[in-house]
Every structure is written in C-alpha cells, then in structure tokens.
C-alpha positions as CSV (number, residue, x, y, z in Angstrom):
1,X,-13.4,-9.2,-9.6
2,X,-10.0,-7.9,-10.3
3,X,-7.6,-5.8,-8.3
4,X,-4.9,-4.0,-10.1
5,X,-1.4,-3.6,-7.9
6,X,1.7,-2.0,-8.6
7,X,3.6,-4.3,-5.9
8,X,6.6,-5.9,-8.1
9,X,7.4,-9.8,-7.1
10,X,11.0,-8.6,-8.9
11,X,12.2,-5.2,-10.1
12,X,10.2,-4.2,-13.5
13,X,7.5,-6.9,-12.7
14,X,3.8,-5.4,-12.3
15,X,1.2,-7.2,-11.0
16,X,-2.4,-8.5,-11.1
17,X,-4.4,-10.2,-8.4
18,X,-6.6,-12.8,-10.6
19,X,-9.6,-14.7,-9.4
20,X,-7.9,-17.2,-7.5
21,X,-7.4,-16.3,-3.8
22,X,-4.3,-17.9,-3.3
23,X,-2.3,-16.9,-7.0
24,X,-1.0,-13.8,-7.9
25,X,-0.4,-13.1,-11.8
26,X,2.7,-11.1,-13.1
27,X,3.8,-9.7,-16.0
28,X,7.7,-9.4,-16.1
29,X,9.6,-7.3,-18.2
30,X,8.8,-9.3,-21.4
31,X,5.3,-8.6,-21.0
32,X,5.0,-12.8,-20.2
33,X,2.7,-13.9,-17.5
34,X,3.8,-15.8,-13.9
35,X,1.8,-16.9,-11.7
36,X,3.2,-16.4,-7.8
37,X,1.9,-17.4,-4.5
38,X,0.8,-14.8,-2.4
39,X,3.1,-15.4,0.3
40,X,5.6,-14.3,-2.1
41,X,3.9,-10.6,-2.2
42,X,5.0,-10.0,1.3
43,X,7.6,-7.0,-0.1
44,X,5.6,-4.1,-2.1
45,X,7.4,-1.2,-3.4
46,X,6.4,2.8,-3.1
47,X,6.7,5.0,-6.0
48,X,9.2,7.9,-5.8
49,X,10.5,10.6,-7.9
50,X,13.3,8.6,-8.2
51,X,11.5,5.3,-9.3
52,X,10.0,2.3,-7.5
53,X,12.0,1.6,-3.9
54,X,11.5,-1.2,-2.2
55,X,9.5,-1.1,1.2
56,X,12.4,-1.8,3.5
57,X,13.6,2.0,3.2
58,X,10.3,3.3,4.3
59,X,9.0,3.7,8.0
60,X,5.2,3.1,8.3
61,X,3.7,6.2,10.1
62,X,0.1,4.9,10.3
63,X,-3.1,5.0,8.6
64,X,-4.6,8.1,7.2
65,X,-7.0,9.8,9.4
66,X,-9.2,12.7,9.2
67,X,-7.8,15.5,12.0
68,X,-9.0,16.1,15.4
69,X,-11.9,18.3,15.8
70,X,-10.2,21.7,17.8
71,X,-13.5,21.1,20.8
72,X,-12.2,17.8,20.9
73,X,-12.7,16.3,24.7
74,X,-9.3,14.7,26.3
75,X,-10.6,11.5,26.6
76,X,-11.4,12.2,22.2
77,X,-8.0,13.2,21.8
78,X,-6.3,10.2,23.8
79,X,-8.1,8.3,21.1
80,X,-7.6,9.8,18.3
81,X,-3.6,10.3,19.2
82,X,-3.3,6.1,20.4
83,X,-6.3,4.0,19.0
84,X,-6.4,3.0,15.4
85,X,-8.7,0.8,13.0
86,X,-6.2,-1.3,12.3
87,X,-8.6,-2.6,9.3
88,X,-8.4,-5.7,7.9
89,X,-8.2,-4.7,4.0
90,X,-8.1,-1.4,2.0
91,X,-6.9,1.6,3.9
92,X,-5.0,4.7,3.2
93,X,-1.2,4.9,5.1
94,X,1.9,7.0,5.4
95,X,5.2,5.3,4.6
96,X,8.4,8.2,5.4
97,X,10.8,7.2,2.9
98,X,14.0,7.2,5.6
99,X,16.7,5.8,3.7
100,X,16.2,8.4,0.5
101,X,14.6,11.1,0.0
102,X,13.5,11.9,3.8
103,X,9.7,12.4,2.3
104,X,6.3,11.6,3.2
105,X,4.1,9.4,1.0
106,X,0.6,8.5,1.4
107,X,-0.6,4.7,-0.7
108,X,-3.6,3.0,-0.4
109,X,-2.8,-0.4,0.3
110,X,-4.7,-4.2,1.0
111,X,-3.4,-5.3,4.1
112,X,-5.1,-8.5,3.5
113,X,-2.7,-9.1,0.6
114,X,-0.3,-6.4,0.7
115,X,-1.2,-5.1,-3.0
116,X,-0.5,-1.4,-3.0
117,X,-4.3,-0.2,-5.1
118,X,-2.9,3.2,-5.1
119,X,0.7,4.7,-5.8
120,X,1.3,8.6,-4.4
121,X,-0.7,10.7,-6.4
122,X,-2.5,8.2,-8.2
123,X,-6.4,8.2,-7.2
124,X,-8.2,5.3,-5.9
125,X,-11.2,4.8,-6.6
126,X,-13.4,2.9,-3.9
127,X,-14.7,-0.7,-4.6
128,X,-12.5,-0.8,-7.4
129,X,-10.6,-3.6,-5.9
C-alpha cells in the first residue's frame, strides 16, 4: 500500500512513502528518484497561495473537530474545549500561517510519519493511505 505526500525533503522535491517502513522515495526536480530516511521527513511544508512554505511559519491550532452541541453539559464542554484524541496517524489539523499570510489552513496529515495526505483544498479520501 502506497501513500502519496506532498511533504518536500528539499524545495521542488515531492514525495512517495514506498513499501518499506523505514525509506521514504523522492522525486527531485529532475524527476530522479532518492530514497531518504524517515527521520529526515520531520519538516513538511503547507500549500499557500503563495506556494509551498515550510512548517516553521505555521502555528499548530489543533485537530479538526466537529463543534459542540448548543445542550452541551459543562462537564461536555470542559472536554470538548481541553481534551483531544491526540491520534496516532491520519487526522485532520489547523496550522495558522503566522509568519505570512496571517491565514487559517486545515491539512490532513500522518502523525506517524509526518506526510501531509492532504494539501488545503485538496480532498482526502479515507483509507487511501
């Protein structure tokens, strides 16, 4: 099974996660394969308007959830407000893009492997990882 990422090991470079657990397959800007450890995959980059920016000019503001229900108990909305999955693998987040253009954008990311599945405005399709 193959999971397609947009994370970039360098700028231009687009990514592949291939059957080996511990390799990571890129294709740089002359289309050539390179295979890199995942330990190098620790830095992903967001799409913008303004192109691919790298991760360190975003804020992480959580995991997408679905909003509270307005009958909602306080002990429910404690919850919902400090408690989160924190799953270990594909879930939807917000990254605020602080050092740019001072927007919201919502990825779908593997936190397993930090391979961005989904871009903003790109549609993910579940278990196609």
């Amino acid at each position: 099974m193959q999971a397609t990422g947009r994370v970039n090991a360098r700028q231009g470079d687009v990514g592949t996660a291939n059957t080996h657990p511990s390799v990571y397959t890129f294709h740089n800007a002359d289309h050539k394969p390179a295979l890199y450890p995942y330990l190098t995959v620790s830095h992903f980059h967001i799409k913008t308007p303004f192109g691919y920016r790298p991760v360190s000019e975003f804020s992480y503001g959580g995991e997408v959830r679905p909003p509270l229900a307005p009958d909602a108990t306080d002990e429910e909305a404690i919850d919902h407000l400090w408690l989160r999955t924190n799953a270990n693998g594909v879930q939807r987040e917000r990254w605020f893009h602080a050092s740019g253009t001072r927007r919201w954008y919502t990825i779908v990311r593997d936190t397993r492997t930090n391979l961005v599945l989904a871009q903003p405005g790109e549609e993910y399709q579940e278990g196609s990882a």
